[in-house]
C-alpha positions as CSV (number, residue, x, y, z in Angstrom):
1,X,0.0,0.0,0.0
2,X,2.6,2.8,1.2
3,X,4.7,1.8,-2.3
4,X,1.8,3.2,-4.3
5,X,1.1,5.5,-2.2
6,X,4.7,6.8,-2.4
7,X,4.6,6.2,-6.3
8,X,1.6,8.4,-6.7
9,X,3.3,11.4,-5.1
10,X,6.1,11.1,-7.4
11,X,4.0,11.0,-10.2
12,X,2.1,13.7,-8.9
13,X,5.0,15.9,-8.4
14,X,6.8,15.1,-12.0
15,X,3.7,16.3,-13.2
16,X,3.2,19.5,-11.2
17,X,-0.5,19.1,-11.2
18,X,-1.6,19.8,-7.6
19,X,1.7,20.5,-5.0
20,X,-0.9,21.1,-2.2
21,X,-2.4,17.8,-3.0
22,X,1.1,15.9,-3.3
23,X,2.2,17.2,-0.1
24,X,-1.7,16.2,1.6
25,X,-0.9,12.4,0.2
26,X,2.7,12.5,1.8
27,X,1.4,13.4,5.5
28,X,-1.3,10.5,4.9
29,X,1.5,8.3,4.0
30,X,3.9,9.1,6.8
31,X,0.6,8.7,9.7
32,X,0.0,5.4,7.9
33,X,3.2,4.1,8.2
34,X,3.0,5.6,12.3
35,X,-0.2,3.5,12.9
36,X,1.2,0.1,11.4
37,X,4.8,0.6,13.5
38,X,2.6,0.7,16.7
39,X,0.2,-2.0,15.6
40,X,2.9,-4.0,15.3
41,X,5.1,-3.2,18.2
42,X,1.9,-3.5,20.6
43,X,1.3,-6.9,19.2
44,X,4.2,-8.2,19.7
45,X,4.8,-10.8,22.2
46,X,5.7,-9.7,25.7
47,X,9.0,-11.9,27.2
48,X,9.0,-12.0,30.9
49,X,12.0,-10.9,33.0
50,X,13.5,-14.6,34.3
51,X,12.2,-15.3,38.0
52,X,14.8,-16.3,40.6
53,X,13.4,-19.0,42.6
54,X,12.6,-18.2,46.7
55,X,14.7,-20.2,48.9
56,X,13.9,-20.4,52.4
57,X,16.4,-20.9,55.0
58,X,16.2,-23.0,58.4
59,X,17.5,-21.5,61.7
60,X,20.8,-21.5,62.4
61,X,22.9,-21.8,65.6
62,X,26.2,-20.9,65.3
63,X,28.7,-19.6,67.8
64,X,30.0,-16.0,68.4
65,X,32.4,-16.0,70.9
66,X,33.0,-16.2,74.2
67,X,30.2,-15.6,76.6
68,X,26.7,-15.4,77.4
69,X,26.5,-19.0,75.7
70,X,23.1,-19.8,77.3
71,X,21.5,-16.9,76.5
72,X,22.6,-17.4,72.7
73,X,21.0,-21.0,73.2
74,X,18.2,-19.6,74.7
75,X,17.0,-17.1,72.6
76,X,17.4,-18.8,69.5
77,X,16.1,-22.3,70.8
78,X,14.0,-21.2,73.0
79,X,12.8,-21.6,76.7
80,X,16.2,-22.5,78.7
81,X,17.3,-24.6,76.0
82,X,19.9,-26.0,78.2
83,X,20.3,-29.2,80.6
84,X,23.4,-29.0,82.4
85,X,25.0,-29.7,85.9
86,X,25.5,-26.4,87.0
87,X,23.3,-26.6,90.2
88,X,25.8,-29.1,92.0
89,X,29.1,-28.0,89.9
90,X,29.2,-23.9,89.8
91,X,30.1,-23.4,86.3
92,X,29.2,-23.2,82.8
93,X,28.9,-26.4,81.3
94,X,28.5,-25.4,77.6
95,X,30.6,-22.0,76.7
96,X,32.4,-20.7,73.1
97,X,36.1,-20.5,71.7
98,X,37.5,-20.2,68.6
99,X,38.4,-23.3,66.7
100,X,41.9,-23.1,64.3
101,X,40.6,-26.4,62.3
102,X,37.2,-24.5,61.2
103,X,38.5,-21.0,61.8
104,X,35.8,-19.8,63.6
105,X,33.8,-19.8,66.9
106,X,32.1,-23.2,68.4
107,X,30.4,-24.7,71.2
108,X,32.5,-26.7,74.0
109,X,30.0,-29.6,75.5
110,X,31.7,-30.1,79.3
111,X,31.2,-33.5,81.6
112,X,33.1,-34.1,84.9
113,X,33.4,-37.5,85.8
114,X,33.8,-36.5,89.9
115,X,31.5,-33.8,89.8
116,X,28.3,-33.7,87.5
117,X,25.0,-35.3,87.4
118,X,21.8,-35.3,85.6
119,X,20.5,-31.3,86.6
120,X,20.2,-32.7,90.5
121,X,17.8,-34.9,89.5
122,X,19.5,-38.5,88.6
123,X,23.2,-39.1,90.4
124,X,23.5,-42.3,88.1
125,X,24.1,-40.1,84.9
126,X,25.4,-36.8,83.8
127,X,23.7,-34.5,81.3
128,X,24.6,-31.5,79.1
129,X,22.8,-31.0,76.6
130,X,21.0,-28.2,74.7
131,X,17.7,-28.6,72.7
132,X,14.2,-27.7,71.2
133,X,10.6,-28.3,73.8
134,X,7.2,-26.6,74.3
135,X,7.7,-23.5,74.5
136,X,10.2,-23.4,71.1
137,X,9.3,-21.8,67.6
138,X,6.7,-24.3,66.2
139,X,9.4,-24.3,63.1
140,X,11.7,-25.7,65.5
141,X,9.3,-28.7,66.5
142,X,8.5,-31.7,64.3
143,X,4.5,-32.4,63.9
144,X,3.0,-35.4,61.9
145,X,3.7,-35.7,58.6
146,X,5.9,-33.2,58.8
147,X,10.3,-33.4,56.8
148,X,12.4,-32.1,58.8
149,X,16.2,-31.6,57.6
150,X,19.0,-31.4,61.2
151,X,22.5,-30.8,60.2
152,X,25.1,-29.8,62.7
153,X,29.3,-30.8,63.6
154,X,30.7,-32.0,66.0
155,X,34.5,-33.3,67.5
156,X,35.5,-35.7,69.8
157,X,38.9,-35.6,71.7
158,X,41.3,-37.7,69.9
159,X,41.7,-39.3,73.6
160,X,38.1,-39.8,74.0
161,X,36.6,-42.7,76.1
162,X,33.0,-43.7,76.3
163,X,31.9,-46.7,78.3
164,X,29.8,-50.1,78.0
165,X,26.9,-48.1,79.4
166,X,25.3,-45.4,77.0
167,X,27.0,-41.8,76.1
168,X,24.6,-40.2,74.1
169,X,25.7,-37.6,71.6
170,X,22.2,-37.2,70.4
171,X,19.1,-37.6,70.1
172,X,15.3,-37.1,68.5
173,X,12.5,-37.5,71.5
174,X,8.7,-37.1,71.7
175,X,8.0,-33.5,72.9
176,X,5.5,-34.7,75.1
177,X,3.3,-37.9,75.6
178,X,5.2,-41.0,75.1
179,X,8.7,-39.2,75.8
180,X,10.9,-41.7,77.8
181,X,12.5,-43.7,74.9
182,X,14.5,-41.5,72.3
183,X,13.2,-42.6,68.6
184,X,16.4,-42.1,67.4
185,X,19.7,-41.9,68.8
186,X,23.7,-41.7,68.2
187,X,25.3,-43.3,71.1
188,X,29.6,-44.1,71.3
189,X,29.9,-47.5,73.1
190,X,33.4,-48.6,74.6
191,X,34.4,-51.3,72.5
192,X,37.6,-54.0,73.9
193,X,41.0,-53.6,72.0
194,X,40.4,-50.8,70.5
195,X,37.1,-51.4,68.8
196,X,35.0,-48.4,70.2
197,X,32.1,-48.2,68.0
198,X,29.4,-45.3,67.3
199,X,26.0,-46.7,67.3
200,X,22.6,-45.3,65.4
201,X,19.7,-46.6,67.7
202,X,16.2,-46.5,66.7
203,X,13.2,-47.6,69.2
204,X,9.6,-48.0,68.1
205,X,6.5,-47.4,69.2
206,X,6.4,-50.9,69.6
207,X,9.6,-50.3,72.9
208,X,11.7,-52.9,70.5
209,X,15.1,-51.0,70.5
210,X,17.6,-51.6,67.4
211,X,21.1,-50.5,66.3
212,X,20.5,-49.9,62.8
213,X,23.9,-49.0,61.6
214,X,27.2,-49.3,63.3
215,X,30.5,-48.1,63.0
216,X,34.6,-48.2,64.0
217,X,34.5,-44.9,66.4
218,X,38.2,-44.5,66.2
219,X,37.8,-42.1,62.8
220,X,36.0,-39.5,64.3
221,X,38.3,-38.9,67.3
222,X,40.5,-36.1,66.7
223,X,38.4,-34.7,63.8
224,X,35.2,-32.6,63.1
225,X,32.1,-34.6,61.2
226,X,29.4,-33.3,59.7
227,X,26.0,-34.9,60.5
228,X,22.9,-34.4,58.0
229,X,19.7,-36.3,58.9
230,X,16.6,-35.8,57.2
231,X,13.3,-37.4,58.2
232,X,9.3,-37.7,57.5
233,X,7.7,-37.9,61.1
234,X,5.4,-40.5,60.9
235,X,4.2,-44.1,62.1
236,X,6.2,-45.0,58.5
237,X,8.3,-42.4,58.1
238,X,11.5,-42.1,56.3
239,X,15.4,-41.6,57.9
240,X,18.7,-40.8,56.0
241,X,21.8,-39.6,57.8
242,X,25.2,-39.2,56.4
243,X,28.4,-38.6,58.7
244,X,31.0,-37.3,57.0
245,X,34.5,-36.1,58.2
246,X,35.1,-32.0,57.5
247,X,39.5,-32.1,56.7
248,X,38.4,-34.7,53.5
249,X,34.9,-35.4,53.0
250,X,35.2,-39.4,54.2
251,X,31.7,-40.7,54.8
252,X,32.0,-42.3,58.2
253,X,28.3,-43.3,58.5
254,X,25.6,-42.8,55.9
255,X,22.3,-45.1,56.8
256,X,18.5,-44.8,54.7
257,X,15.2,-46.7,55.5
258,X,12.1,-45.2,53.6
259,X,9.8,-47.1,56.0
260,X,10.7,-46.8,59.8
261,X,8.8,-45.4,62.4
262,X,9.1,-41.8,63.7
263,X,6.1,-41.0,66.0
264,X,4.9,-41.8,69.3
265,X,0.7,-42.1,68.9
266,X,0.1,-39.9,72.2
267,X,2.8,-37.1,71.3
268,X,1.7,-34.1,69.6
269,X,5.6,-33.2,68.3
270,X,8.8,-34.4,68.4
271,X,12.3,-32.4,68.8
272,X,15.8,-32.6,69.0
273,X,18.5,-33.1,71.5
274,X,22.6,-32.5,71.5
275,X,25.4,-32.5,73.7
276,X,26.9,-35.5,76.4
277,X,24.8,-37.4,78.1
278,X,26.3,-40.4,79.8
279,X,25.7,-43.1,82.1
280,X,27.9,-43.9,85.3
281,X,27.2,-47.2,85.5
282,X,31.1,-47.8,84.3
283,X,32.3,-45.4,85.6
284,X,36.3,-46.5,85.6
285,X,36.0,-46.7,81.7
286,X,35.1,-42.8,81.8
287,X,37.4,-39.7,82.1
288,X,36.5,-35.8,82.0
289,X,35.5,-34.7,78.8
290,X,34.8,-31.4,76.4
291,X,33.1,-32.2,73.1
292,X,33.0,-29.7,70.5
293,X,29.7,-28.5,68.4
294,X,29.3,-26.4,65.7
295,X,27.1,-24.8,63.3
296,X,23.6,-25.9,64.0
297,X,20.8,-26.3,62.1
298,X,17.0,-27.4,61.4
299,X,15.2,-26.6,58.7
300,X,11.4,-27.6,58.0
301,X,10.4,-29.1,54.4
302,X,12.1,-27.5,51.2
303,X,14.3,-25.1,53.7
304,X,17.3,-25.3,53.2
305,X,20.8,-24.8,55.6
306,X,23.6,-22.1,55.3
């Protein structure tokens, strides 16, 4: 169309018959081609910008130096999100230094063989400990049906002893109900001749205890691990854990069951638990410890850890 158009106004022009009307078509002809350019750029399709996808991050506990350790724990964990000794040994059982293997600021676990017991409450045991109850977040608490992801480190002593009894580096407990027997547990178990061993203990609803995976203790001792355990709360829930060591990424325990049970039927939540918590029963095999945690973390569903 604009080609004739165009052509006519030449023609009309070589032929000087109406300049008025030649310069009347050329307006016509330039408003033409106007309207078609913004026909065409308002047609045309509309690209959206790329979306970056929204991560979600669990909560964190991390170190930040010496002092006011429990009122770190508390106000991040909640409640007094401590169980410790202090009320028959006067001092802080968990405090904060720097570590020069990760190069920053961790949590020193502390049990006295002597001198500690279980909060004045049981003398055949000592306790310290840190985790989630009641009164925590309700992201912080595990309800039915519910994935929950727990990753944390932690180093024993490279002179560390446990004993034939339990000495229970964690745990994941009913909140309430049903709450005597851990559901899941990692307990180190004195082992003769060297053959100390680190046990993953599951219990059922059912009170039938198992040690579903078990392993050579001596290659953590000295060195940090990283734990990762992710589970689906439920009468047949699902558990995976990997153990790995930090200084060159060696898996030292890495157990999955799809179909294990995770739930107490009178609990309303579950939650976990970290720290020392060891029996006296043998008490020659023991000796004063300090285990070091670090870098904390649970995070609900498709959260993720930093």
């Amino acid at each position: 169309m604009e080609q004739y158009l165009f052509f006519f106004v030449f023609w009309t022009c070589t032929n000087q018959i109406n300049m008025r009307f030649s310069i009347l078509i050329i307006l016509i002809c330039i408003l033409f081609s106007c309207k078609k350019s913004s026909k065409t750029d308002s047609e045309a399709p509309v690209i959206a910008p790329p979306t970056t996808p929204i991560v979600t991050y669990g909560t964190s506990l991390k170190a930040d130096g010496p002092g006011d350790t429990y009122e770190l724990l508390n106000r991040v964990l909640g409640g007094t999100a401590y169980e410790v000794p202090d009320c028959i040994h006067s001092q802080r059982h968990i405090s904060e230094i720097y570590d020069s293997d990760l190069k920053t600021n961790v949590f020193v676990f502390s049990a006295h063989v002597a001198t500690d017991n279980d909060r004045c409450i049981n003398f055949d045991r000592q306790r310290t400990e840190i985790k989630t109850y009641g009164v925590s977040a309700e992201k912080l608490k595990a309800n039915l049906g519910e994935s929950i992801t727990y990753r944390w480190k932690f180093k024993l002593d490279a002179g560390f002893k446990p004993s034939p009894s339990f000495t229970h580096l964690h745990q994941i407990k009913a909140g309430d109900g049903d709450a005597d027997d851990p559901i899941i547990t990692l307990t180190a178990r004195y082992g003769a001749a060297n053959t100390d061993k680190l046990e993953l203990i599951h219990i059922g609803s059912d009170g039938i205890s198992s040690k579903i995976s078990t392993v050579d203790l001596n290659p953590f001792k000295g060195f940090w691990v990283e734990v990762i355990a992710q589970m689906e709360f439920a009468t047949k829930g699902a558990y995976k854990i990997s153990i790995k060591r930090v200084s060159d990424g060696l898996t030292l325990m890495s157990y999955e069951n799809s179909n294990i049970d995770l739930w107490r039927s009178s609990t309303s939540f579950c939650r976990p638990k970290w720290g020392i918590y060891r029996s006296l029963a043998n008490v020659t095999y023991l000796r004063d410890e300090e285990i070091r945690f670090a870098d904390f973390c649970i995070a609900e569903g498709s959260a993720i850890c930093n």
